[in-house]
Each structure stands twice: as structure tokens, then as C-alpha cells.
C-alpha positions in Angstrom: -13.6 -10.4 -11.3 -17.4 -11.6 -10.4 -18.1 -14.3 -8.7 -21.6 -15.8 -8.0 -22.4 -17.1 -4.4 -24.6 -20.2 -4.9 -26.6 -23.0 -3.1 -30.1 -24.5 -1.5 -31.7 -21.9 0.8 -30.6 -22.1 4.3 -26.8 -23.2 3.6 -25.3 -19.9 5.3 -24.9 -18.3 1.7 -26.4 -14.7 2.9 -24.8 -14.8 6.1 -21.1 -16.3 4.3 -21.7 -12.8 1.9 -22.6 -10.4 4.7 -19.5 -11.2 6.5 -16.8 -11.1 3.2 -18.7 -8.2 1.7 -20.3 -6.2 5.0 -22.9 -5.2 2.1 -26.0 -6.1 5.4 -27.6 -8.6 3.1 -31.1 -9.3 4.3 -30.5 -12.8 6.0 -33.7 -15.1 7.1 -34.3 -18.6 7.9 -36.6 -19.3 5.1 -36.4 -19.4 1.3 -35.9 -17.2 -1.6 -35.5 -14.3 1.0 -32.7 -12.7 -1.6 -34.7 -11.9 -5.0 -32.4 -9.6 -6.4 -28.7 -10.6 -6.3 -26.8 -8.4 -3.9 -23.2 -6.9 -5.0 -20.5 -6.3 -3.0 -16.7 -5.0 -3.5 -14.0 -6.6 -1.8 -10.6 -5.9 -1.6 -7.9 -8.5 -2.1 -5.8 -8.5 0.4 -2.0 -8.0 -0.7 0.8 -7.4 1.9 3.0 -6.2 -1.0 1.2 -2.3 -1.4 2.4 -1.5 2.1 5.4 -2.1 1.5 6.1 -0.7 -1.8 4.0 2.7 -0.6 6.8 3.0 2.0 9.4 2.4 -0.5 8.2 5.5 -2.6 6.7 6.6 -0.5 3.3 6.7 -2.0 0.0 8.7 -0.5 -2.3 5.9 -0.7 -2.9 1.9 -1.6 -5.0 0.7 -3.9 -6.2 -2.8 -3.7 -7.6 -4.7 -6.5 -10.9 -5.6 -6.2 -13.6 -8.8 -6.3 -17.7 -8.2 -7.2 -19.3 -10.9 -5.1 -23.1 -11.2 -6.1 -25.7 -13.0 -3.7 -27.7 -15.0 -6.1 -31.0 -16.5 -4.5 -31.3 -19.8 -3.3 -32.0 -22.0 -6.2 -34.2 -25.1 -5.8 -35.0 -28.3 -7.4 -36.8 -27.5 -10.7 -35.2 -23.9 -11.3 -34.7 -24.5 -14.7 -38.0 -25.2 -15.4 -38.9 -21.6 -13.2 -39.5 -23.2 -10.0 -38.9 -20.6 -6.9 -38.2 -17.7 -9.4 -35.5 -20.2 -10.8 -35.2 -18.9 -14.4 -34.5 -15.0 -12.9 -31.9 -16.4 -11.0 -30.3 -18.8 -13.7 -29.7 -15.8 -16.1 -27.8 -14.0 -13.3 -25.5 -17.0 -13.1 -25.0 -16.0 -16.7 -23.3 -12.6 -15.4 -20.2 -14.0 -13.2 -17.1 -15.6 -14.2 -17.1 -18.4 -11.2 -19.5 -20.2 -9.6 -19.4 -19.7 -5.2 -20.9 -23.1 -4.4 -22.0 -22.5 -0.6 -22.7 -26.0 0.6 -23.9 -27.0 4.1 -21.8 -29.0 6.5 -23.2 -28.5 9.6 -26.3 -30.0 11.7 -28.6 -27.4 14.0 -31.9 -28.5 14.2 -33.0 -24.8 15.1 -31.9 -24.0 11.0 -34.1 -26.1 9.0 -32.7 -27.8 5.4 -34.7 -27.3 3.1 -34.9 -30.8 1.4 -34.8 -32.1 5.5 -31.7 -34.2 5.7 -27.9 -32.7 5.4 -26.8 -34.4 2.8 -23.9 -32.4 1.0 -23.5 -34.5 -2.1 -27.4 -34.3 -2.7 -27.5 -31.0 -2.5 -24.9 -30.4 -4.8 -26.5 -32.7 -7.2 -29.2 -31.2 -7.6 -27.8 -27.3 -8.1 -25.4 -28.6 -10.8 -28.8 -30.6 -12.3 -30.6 -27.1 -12.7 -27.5 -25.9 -14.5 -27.1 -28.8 -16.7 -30.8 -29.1 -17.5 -30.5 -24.8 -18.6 -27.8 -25.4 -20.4 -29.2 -28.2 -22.4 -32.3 -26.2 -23.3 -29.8 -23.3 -24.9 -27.7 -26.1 -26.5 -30.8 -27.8 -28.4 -31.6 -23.8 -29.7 -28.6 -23.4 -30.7 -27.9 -26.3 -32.5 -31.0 -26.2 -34.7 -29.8 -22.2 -35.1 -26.7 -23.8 -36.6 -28.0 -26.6 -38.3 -30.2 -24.1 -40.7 -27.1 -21.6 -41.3 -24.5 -24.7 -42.4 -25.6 -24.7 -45.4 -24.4 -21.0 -46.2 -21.4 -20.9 -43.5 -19.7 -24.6 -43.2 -17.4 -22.8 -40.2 -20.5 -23.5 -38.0 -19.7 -27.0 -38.7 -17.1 -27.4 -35.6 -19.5 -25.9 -33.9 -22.1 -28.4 -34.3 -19.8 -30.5 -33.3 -18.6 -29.2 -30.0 -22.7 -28.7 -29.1 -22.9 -32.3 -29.6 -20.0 -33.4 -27.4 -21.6 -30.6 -25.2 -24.8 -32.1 -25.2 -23.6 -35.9 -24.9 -22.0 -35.1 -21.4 -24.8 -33.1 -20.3 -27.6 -35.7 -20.7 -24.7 -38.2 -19.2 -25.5 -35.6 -15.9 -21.9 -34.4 -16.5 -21.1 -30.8 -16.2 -19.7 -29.2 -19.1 -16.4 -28.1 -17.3 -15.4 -31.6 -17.1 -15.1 -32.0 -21.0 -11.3 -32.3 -22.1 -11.4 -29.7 -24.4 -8.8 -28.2 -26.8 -7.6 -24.4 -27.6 -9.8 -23.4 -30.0 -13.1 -25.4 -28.5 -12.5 -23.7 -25.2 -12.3 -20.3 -27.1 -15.6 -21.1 -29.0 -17.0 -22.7 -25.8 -16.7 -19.2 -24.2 -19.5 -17.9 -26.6 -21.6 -20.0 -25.8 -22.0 -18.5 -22.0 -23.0 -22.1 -20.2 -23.9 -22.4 -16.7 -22.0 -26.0 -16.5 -18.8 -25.0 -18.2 -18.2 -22.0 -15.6 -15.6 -22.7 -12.9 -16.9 -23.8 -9.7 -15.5 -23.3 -6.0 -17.6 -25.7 -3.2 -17.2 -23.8 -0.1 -18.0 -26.3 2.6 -19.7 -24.1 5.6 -18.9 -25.8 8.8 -19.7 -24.9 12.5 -17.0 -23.2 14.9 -15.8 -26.5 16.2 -15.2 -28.0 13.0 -13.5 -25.5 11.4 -9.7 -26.0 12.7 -9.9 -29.5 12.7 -12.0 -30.1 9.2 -10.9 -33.7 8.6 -12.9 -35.1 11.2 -16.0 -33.6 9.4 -17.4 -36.0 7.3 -19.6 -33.5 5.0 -16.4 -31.7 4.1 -14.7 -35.0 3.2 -17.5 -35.9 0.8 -17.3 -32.6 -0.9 -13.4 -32.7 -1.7 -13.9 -36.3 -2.8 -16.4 -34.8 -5.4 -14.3 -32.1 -6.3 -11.1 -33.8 -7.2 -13.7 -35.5 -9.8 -14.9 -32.3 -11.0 -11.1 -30.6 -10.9 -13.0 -27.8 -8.5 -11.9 -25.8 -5.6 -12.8 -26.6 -2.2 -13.0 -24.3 0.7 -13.5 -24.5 4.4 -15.4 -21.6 6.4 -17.7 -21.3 8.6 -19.9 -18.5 7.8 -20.9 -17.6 11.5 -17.0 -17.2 12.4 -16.5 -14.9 9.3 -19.9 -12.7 10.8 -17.6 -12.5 13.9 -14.3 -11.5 12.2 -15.9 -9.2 9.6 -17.4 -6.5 12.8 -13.7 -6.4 14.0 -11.5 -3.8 13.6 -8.8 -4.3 11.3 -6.0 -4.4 14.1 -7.7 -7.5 16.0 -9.0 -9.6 13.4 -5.0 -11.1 13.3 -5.2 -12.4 17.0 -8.4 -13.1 16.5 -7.8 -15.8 14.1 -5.2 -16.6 15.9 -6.9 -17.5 19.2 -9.0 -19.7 17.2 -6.1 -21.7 16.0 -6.3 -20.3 12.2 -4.2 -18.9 9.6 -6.2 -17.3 7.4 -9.9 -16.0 7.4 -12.4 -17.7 5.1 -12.1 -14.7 3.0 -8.5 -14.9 2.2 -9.0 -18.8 1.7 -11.5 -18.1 -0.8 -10.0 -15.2 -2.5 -6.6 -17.6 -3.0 -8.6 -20.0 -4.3 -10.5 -17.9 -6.7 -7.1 -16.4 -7.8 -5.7 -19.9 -8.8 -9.4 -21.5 -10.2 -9.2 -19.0 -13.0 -6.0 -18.7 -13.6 -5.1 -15.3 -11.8 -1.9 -13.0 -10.8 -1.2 -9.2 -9.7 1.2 -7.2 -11.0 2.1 -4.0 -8.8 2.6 -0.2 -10.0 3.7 2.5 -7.4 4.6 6.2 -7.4 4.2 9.4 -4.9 0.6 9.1 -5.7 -0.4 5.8 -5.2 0.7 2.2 -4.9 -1.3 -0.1 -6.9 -2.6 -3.9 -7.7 -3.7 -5.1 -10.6 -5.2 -8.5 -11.6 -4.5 -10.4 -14.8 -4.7 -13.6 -16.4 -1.4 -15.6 -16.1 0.6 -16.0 -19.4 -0.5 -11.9 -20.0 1.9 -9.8 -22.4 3.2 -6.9 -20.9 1.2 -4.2 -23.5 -1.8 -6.7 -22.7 -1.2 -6.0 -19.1 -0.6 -2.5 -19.8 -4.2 -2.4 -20.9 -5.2 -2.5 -17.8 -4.1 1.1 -16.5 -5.3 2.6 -19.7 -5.7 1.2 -23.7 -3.6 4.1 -24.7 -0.7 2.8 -22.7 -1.1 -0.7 -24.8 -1.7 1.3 -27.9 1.6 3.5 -27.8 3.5 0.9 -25.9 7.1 0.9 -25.8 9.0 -0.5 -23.1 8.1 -1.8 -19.7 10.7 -1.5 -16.8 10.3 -4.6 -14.7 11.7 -5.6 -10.8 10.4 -8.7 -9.1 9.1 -7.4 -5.9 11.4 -9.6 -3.7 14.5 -7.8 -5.9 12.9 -4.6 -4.7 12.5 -4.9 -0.7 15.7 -6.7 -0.9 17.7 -3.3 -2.5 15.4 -1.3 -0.1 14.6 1.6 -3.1 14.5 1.2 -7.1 17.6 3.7 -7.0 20.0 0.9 -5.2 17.7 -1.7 -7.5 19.0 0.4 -10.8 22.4 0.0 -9.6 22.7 -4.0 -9.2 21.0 -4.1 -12.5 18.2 -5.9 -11.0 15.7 -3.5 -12.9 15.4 -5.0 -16.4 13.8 -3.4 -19.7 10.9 -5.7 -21.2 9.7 -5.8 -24.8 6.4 -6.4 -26.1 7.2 -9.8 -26.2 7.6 -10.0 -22.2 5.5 -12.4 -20.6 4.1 -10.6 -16.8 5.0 -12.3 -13.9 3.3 -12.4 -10.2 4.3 -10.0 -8.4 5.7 -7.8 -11.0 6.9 -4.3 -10.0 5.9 -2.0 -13.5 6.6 0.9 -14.7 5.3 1.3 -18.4 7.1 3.4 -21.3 4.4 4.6 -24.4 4.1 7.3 -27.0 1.0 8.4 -28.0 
């Protein structure tokens, strides 16, 4: 899964990415200081691989994994090139959700760089560069299909979904807002736009706003604009996740718990992300490793399989299948096998979260 950290300059973007990624970002107060996007790995946190490693016990855990990319602060008139604003457009292109990073916080020694915090504005006008991009591909691509009707009258729904496209765009309405069905979503995804891409607004707040966010009247604005929008909204304070990230592991819990908190920012995020496109994990284990995998909710099992290896989905046969919760509860898959909690799974099978798997094929 990648996912793009956005915003204006000087919103706490770099800083939010240093902290979830520890990738040392360069960090300034002054714009277009990130030219290239920076990529970092994180691991999603899952309390689950612990427990199963002990269970088997297993020499090591294997997280799944997020890419987070950096992507330069983008200004008004990006789509047009200013502030380098066509380079960082096209690596929009490359992720499959959209980080929003949006200021909520006042310090005059931080300067905005439109002047005035004004969440809502500055949201505007990032999801104006990538309506205005997306409308210049839209107008190429319907001439494009236009000229090949004549020989291929498929293209003719997709004339039609540009136009619908296009009629919300230059309405200032981002393309993820359209009610779509199946098979326009499907040829939507071709089409790569910046609009139509899942978007999470991560409101970055100051230490004292952060446990008690409903007093902060930036953050309320944002969720207000999201429920519209049917985006995400998170609450972190990017200085506070700096903190936590140069902890060690062992303190981070009381940590966050001195300050009043549940969860980091991270795990907030990551949760988020997870549900905005539609994700689950299904968990492997064995004396080598116990393992997490991410995959689209509604997967098949031989689907899922895929993702260890395509020969597994090619030769697949059967998939043995215990809800985790079954499996802590009967303390080892041996006592599991003899409630009959441990059930066989045809191709047919549809994964669930937190699926313990252990895949049959013939190659």
C-alpha cells in the first residue's frame, strides 16, 4: 500500500513523515524544501503476530508493511507548473491514497504560506490543483476517444463517464464524490485521476489540542468538510509524534499514556487508511515465521493466496482456516483440530480479518 503525504508548505507534513517513517526527511521552514518525494516503510502494527509466534512458536514476526512518500508542498497554480507543481502532480499519480496534512495550529514563529490559518482554504485550493490536472487529462482523452468511436463503439461508455467526469470537475467537485457504478468505477481506475483517489485530512494540531480536539475549531471545519467528501479525518500533532517516534519501543505505551492518549497518530492513521480503502490482514504462522498479510476485503481465498506466492493461487486446493480468537482461545491448533474449530475452505471461500491460513496446492 502507498500512500502520498500532501499539503501547502509549512503544514508539519515533513516533520508528520519523519516521525511515522524515522526516514530524517530534510525538514525547513520554508517552501519546496522536499523536491524528490521521500519513501519510507512502516510497519503495521498488529498485536496478533506475537501471539501466534508463541503459539508455534515461530523464530520471527513479520509485519505487513505501508510505503509513505513525502511529496512536496504543492502551491496554488501547480497544475499549471507553478513551484515545480507538474513534477509533483505526476507523483500523486504513483500512490493509492491521498495523506492530506492540513494545518490546525497558530505559531507565529512558523509562517503560512498564504498568511492566515485557514484550514478549509487551504484545502480548497490543493484539491483545485488536482481537479484542474485532472481536467487537462480528461479533455485529451476524450478527443482520444472521440476519433477511435467510429472503429470501437465500446469507447462509447467511456465518453460518457469522461463527461460526467468532467461535469463535476468544472462544478469544483472532486471526482471521488461521483456516485458511480461497478463497471464505471472499474473503467474509472484506468483513467489514474488525481480527484478520484481516496483522500485522508489529517488535521495537525498543537500538544494542547490534541486530547481534547473538539475545542479546536480548525479540526471541526475539516470533519465538517469531510463527511461531504465521504473522507477520513485524523487528529495528530506532528511535533508529539517527533517525540514518540525517538523512544524506545518499551516507553512509547506510557508515554501516550501520560499524555492522556490511546493511540499514536501513527496507529490512528494506519486504522484509517486500512478502512478508507477497503483493507484487512489475514495471518500465516509456522516455526519459521509468523506472518501478516494485507488484502482487499471481499478477497477469495486462492486470490489471497496470491499473495504468498502465484503458484500457490495457481495449484490451489484447499485452505485450512481458524479465526484467530478460536485460536488463542484453544491455546494451540492441535486442541483447535480437536473442537473442530479448524475448518477446510474451497475456492469459493471469502477471507476474513484476522484469518489464521494455512494453504493446500499442487503444482
Amino acid at each position: 500500500m502507498k500512500l502520498g503525504i500532501v499539503g501547502l508548505p509549512n503544514v508539519g507534513k515533513s516533520t508528520l513523515f519523519n516521525a511515522i517513517t524515522k526516514a530524517g526527511a530534510e525538514s525547513a521552514n520554508y517552501p519546496f524544501c522536499t523536491i524528490e518525494p521521500n519513501v519510507g516503510m512502516v510497519s503495521v502494527p498488529d498485536e496478533r503476530l506475537e501471539q501466534l509466534a508463541q503459539i508455534y512458536p515461530s523464530k520471527k514476526v513479520v509485519p505487513t508493511a505501508i510505503e509513505f512518500y513525502d511529496i512536496a508542498g504543492l502551491v496554488k497554480g501547480a497544475s499549471t507548473g507553478e513551484g515545480l507543481g507538474n513534477k509533483f502532480l505526476s507523483h500523486i499519480r504513483e500512490v493509492e491514497a491521498i495523506v492530506h496534512v492540513v494545518r490546525c495550529f497558530e505559531d507565529d514563529d512558523i509562517v503560512h504560506v498564504n498568511g492566515d490559518i485557514d484550514p478549509i482554504s487551504d484545502i480548497e485550493i490543493i484539491n483545485l490543483e488536482l481537479m484542474l490536472a485532472d481536467i487537462e487529462v480528461l479533455h485529451k482523452r476524450l478527443k482520444s476517444a472521440q476519433k477511435g468511436l467510429k472503429g470501437d463503439k465500446s469507447l462509447a461508455s467511456e465518453i460518457k463517464l469522461i463527461e460526467k467526469a468532467l461535469e463535476a470537475l468544472e462544478s469544483e467537485k472532486s471526482v471521488r464524490t461521483l456516485d458511480l457504478s461497478a463497471d464505471e468505477k472499474k473503467m474509472l481506475k484506468s483513467l489514474n485521476l488525481l480527484s478520484a483517489k481516496p483522500i485522508i485530512y489529517v488535521a495537525n494540531v498543537s500538544e494542547d489540542d490534541l486530547v481534547n480536539e473538539e475545542d479546536n475549531k480548525f479540526v471541526k471545519q475539516v470533519k465538517e468538510l469531510a463527511i461531504k467528501e465521504d473522507a477520513e479525518v485524523v487528529t495528530v500533532s506532528a511535533q508529539i509524534e517527533q517525540e514518540i517516534a525517538e523512544l524506545p519501543d518499551e516507553e512509547k505505551k506510557e508515554f501516550l499514556a501520560d499524555m492522556g492518549l490511546e493511540n499514536s497518530g501513527l496507529d490512528k492513521l494506519i486504522k484509517a487508511s486500512y478502512k478508507l480503502l477497503g483493507l484487512m490482514s489475514f495471518l500465516t504462522a509456522g516455526p519459521m515465521e509468523a506472518r501478516a498479510w494485507t488484502i482487499k476485503i471481499g478477497t477469495p481465498a486462492p486470490e489471497a493466496a496470491a499473495k504468498i506466492h502465484t503458484d500457490i493461487q495457481r495449484g490451489f486446493i484447499k485452505a485450512e482456516v481458524i479465526s484467530f480468537d478460536d485460536l488463542m482461545q484453544s491455546g494451540t491448533m492441535v486442541a483447535a483440530k480437536e473442537k473442530g474449530l479448524v475448518r477446510i475452505e474451497g475456492k469459493e471461500y471469502i477471507m476474513k480479518d484476522g484469518d489464521v491460513v494455512l494453504f493446500r496446492f499442487n503444482v
